[in-house]
C-alpha positions as CSV (number, residue, x, y, z in Angstrom):
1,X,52.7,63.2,104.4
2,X,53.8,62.3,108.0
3,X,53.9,59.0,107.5
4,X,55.7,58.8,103.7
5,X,58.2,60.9,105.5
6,X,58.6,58.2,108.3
7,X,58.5,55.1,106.1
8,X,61.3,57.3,103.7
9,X,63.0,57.9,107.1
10,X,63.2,54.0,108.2
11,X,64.1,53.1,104.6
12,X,67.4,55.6,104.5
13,X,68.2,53.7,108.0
14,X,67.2,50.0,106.9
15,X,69.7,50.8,103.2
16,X,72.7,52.4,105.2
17,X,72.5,49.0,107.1
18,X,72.4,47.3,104.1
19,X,74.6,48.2,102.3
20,X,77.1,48.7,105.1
21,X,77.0,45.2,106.1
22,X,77.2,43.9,102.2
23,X,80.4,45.7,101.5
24,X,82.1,44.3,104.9
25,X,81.0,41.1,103.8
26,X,82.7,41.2,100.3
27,X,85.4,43.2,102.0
28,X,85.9,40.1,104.1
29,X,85.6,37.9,101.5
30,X,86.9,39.7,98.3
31,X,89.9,42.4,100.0
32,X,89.1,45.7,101.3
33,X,91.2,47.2,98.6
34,X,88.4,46.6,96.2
35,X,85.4,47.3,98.0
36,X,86.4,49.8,100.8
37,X,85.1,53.0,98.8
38,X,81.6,51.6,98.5
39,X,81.3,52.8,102.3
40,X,80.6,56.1,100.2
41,X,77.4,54.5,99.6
42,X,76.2,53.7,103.2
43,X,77.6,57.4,104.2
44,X,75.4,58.7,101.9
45,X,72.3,56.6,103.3
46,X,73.0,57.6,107.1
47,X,73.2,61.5,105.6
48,X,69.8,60.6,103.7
49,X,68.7,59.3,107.1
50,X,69.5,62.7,109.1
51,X,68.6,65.2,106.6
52,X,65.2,63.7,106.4
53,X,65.1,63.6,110.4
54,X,66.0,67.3,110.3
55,X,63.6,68.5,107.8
56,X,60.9,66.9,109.5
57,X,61.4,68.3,112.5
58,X,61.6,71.8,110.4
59,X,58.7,71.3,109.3
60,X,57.1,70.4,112.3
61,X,58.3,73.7,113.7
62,X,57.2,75.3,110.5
63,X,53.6,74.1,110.4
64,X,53.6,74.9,114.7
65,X,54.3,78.7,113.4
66,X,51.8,78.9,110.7
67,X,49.1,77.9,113.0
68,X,50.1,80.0,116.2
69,X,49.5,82.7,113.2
70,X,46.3,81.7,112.0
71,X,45.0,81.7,116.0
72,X,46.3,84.9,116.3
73,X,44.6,86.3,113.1
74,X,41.2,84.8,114.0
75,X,41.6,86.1,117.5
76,X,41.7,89.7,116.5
């Protein structure tokens, strides 16, 4: 599962990139006035990008808890 969530990860970074460079392009080569809200798009890729960062590092925590628990149950 680590490694789907790193590949999604990458994927949310590689699309914001994307699709952040394809609208300056046609914003260049079209008018901003026309293609400026698409950066709604890219937004929403980098916010894809940073909620999957922090809910992997939640559930890093997370799984760190549930095994300081198990030791401690075990121990007794």
């Amino acid at each position: 599962m680590n490694t789907y969530n790193k590949i999604m990860q990458v994927f949310w970074l590689a699309m914001a990139t994307v699709i952040a460079v394809s609208v300056t392009y046609k914003g260049f080569t079209e008018g901003f006035d026309r293609w400026a809200l698409y950066y709604i798009f890219a937004l929403l890729a980098v916010t894809m990008f940073f909620m999957r960062k922090y809910m992997m590092n939640r559930m890093k925590k997370h799984q760190q808890f549930l095994d300081e628990k198990h030791r401690k149950e075990n121990s007794k």
